[in-house]
NUTOR-310626 format. One record per residue: residue in one letter; x, y, z of N, C-alpha, C in turn. Coordinates in steps of 0.02 Angstrom, whole numbers, padded with zeros to 5 digits, always signed. Layout:
<nodes>
aXYZXYZXYZ...
</nodes>
This chain:
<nodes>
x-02085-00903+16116-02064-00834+16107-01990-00830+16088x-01923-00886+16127-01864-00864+16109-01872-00887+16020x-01919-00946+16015-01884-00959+15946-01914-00922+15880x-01979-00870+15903-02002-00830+15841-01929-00772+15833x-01897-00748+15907-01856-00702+15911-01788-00720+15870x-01784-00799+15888-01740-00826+15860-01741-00806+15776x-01791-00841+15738-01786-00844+15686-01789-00773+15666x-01798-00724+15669-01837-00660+15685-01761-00613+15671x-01722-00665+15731-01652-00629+15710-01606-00647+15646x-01619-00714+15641-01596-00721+15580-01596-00706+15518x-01663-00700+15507-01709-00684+15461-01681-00584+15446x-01638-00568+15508-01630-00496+15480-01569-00491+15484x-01515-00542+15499-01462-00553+15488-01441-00581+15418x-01505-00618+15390-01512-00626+15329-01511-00580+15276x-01547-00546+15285-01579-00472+15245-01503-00450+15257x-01465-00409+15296-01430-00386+15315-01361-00395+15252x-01347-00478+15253-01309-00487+15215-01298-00506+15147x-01368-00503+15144-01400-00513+15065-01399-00453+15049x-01411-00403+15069-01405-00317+15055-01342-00317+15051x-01291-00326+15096-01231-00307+15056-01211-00352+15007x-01209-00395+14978-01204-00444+14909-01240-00413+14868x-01290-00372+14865-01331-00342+14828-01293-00279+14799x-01267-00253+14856-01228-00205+14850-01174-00206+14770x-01128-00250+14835-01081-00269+14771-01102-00277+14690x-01131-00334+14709-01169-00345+14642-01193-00275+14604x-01227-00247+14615-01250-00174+14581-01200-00156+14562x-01153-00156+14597-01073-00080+14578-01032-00128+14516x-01055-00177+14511-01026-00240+14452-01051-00201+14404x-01135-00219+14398-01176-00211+14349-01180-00121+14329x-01148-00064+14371-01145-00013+14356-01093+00017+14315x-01030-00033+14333-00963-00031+14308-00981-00059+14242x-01018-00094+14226-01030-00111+14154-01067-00068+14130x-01129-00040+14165-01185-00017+14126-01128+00074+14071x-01086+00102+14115-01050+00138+14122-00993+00098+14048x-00973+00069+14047-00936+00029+14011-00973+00028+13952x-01036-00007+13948-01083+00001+13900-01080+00042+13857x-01099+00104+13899-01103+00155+13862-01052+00188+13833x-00991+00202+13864-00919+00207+13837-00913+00150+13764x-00937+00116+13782-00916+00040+13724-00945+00078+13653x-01013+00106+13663-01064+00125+13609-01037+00194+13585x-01010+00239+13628-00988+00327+13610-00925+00285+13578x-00891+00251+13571-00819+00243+13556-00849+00199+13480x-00898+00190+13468-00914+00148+13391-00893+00093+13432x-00904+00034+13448-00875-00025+13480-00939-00051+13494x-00990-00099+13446-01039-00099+13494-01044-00164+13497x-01009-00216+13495-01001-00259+13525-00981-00272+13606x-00925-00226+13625-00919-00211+13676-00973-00204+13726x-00988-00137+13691-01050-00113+13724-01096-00157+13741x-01124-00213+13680-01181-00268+13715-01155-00305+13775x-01083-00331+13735-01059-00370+13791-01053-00373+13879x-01021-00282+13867-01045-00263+13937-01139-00245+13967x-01161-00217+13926-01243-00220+13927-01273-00304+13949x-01236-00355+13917-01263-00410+13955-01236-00435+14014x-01177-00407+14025-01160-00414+14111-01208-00376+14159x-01236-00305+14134-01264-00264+14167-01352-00284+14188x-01376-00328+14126-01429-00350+14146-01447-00421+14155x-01374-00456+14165-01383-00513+14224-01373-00506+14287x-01343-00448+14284-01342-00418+14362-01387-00423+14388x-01425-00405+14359-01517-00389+14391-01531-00429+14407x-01536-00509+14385-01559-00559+14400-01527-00596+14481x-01479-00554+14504-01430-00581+14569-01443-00515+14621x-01448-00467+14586-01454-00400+14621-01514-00393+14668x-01600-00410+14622-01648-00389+14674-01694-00437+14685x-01670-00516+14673-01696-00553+14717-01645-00566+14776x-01608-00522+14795-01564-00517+14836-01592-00475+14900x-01650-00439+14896-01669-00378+14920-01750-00426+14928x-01759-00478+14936-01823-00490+14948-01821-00525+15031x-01762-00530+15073-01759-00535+15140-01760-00479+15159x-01736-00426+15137-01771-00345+15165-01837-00327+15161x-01868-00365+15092-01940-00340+15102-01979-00393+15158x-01951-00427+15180-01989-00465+15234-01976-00437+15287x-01913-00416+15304-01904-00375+15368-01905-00332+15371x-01927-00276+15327-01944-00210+15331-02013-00212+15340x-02056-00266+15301-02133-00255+15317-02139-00278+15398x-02102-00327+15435-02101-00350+15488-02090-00303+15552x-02066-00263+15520-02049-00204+15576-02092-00145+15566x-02097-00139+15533-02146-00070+15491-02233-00092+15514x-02248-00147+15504-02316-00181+15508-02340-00155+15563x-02300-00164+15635-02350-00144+15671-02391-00045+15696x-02347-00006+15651-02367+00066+15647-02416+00068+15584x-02396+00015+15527-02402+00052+15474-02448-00027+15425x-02491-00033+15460-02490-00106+15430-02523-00127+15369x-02555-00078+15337-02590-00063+15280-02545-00057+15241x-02508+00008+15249-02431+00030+15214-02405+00004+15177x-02373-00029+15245-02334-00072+15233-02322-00140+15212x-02407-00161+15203-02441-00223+15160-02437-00215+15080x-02444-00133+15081-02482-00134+14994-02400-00130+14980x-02363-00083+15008-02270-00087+14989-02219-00147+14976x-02250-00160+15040-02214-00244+15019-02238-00285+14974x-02312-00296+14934-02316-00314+14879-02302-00289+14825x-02290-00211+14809-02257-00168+14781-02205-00190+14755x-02162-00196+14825-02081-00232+14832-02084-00302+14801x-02125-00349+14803-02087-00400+14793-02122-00419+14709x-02210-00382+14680-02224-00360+14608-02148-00345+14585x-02114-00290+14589-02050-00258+14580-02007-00320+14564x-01980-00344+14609-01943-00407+14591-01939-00456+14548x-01992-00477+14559-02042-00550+14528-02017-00518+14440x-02064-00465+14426-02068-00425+14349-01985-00419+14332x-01941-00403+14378-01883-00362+14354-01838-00430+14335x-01838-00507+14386-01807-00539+14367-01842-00591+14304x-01885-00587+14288-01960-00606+14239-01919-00587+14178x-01947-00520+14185-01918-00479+14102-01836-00484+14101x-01800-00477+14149-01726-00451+14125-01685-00549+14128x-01739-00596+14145-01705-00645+14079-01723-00648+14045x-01805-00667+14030-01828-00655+13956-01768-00603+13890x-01751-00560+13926-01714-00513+13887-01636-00544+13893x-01609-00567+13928-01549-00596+13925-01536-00671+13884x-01596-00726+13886-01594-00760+13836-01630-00750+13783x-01621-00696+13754-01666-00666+13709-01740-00697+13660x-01746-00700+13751-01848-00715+13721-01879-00646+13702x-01849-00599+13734-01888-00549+13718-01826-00479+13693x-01838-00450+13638-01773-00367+13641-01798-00339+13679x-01744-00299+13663-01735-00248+13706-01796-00177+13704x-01829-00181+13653-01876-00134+13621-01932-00185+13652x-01934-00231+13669-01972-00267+13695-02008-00271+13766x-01934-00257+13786-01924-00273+13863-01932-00218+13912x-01910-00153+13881-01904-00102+13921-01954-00086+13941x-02022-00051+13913-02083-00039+13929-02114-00066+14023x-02117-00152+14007-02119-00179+14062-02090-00178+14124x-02009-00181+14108-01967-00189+14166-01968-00113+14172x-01974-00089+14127-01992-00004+14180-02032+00000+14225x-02110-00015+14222-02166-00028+14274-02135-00079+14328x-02094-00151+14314-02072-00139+14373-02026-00112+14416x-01976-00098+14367-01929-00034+14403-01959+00020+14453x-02021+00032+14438-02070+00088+14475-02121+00041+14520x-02116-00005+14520-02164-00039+14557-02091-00047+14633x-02032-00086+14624-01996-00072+14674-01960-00009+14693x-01976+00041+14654-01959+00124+14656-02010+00142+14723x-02073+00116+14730-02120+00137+14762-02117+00104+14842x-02082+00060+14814-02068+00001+14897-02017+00049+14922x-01950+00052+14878-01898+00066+14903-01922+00152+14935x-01956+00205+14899-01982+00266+14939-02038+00252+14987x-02079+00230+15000-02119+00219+15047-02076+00173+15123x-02031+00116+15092-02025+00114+15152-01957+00144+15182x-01945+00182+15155-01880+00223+15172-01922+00284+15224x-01974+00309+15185-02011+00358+15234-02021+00311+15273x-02066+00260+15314-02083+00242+15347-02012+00207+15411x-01950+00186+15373-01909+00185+15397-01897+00251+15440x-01877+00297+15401-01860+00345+15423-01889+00392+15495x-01958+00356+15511-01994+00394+15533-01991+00360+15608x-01965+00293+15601-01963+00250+15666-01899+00256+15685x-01841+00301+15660-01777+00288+15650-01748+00227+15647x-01767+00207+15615-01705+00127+15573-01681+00159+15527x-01705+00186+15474-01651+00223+15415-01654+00288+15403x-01621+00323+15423-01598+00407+15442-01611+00446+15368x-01641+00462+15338-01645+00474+15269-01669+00435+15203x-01707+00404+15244-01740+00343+15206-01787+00373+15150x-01801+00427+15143-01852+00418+15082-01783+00469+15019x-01745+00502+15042-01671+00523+15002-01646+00439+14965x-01616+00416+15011-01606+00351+15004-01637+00303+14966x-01690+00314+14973-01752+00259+14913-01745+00289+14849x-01756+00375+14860-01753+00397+14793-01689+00381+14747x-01648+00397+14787-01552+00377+14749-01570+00299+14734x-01586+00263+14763-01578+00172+14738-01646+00158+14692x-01695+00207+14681-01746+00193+14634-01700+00210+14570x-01665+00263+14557-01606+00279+14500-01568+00246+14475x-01557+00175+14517-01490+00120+14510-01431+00140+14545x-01402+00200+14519-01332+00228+14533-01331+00238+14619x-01389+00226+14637-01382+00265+14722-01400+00186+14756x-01419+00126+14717-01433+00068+14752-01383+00030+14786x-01319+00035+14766-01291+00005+14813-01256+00057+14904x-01272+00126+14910-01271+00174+14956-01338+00151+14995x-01394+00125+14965-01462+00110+14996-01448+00056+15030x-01414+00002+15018-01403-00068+15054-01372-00065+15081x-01298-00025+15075-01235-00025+15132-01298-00005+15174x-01320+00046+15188-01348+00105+15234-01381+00033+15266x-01452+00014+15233-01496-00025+15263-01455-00079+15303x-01428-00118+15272-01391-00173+15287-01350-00140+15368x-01315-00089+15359-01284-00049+15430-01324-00068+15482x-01398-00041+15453-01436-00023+15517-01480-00082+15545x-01496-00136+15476-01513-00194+15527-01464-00231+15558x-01397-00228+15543-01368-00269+15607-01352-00243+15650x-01390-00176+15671-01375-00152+15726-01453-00174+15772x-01519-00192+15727-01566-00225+15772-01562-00282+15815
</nodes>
């Protein structure tokens, strides 16, 4: 028993600080995505890619960064919600798998960008669906105080790194 608790703690001390690296990471890849677009309104579109390919290697550091939360969110969630929180967490980690899949394919340009989007949208919405479901379900056990607000802002991008400070807060307070 101490050593499932053991690992148990780690394992969300893990999550914890992989969420905030995630964090960071996002507000990188936003500062570019933002840049990007400045790069392209200004005729500059070199720029613009240039920063556009900082923004979607981000991705590739950003939300396999967030796959020790989907273990410890289904781990905690499981025993109210265990259906739920089964089909979510495959949701969550479909989401991942696809997002870091397509957004190299698209960074060593196996695939464009007219290529790529379609897909990594479905999974953009496949971890859109993790991140709102288990925010409600968070929310409901109080671990995350606004958890399905919260999912919705980090399904957007712009609200994902406010979703991990938050999360990340509240598991090292478990």
């Amino acid at each position: 028993m101490t050593l499932e608790l053991t690992q148990s703690a780690r394992l969300t001390r893990l999550a914890a600080t992989t969420l905030l690296a995630s964090a960071v990471v996002t507000v990188v890849g936003i500062v570019c995505l933002i840049a990007m677009f400045a790069g392209f309104a200004l005729g500059s579109p070199s720029v613009g890619r240039a920063f556009g390919f900082v923004n979607d290697t981000s991705a590739l550091v950003t939300y396999p960064l967030t796959v020790p939360s989907i273990v410890v969110l289904h781990g905690l969630l499981r025993p109210r919600w265990h259906a739920w929180s089964t089909v979510a967490a495959v949701f969550g980690m479909a989401g991942v798998i696809g997002i870091v899949i397509l957004q190299w394919l698209l960074v060593v340009n196996a695939l464009a960008f007219e290529q790529q989007i379609g897909p990594v949208s479905v999974a953009f919405v496949l971890f859109g669906v993790w991140l709102v479901s288990t925010g409600h379900m968070a929310s409901r056990i109080g671990l995350l105080p606004h958890g399905v607000r919260l999912g919705l802002a980090a399904s957007l991008y712009l609200g994902f790194p406010w979703w991990a400070l938050a999360l990340a807060r509240r598991l090292q307070r478990t």
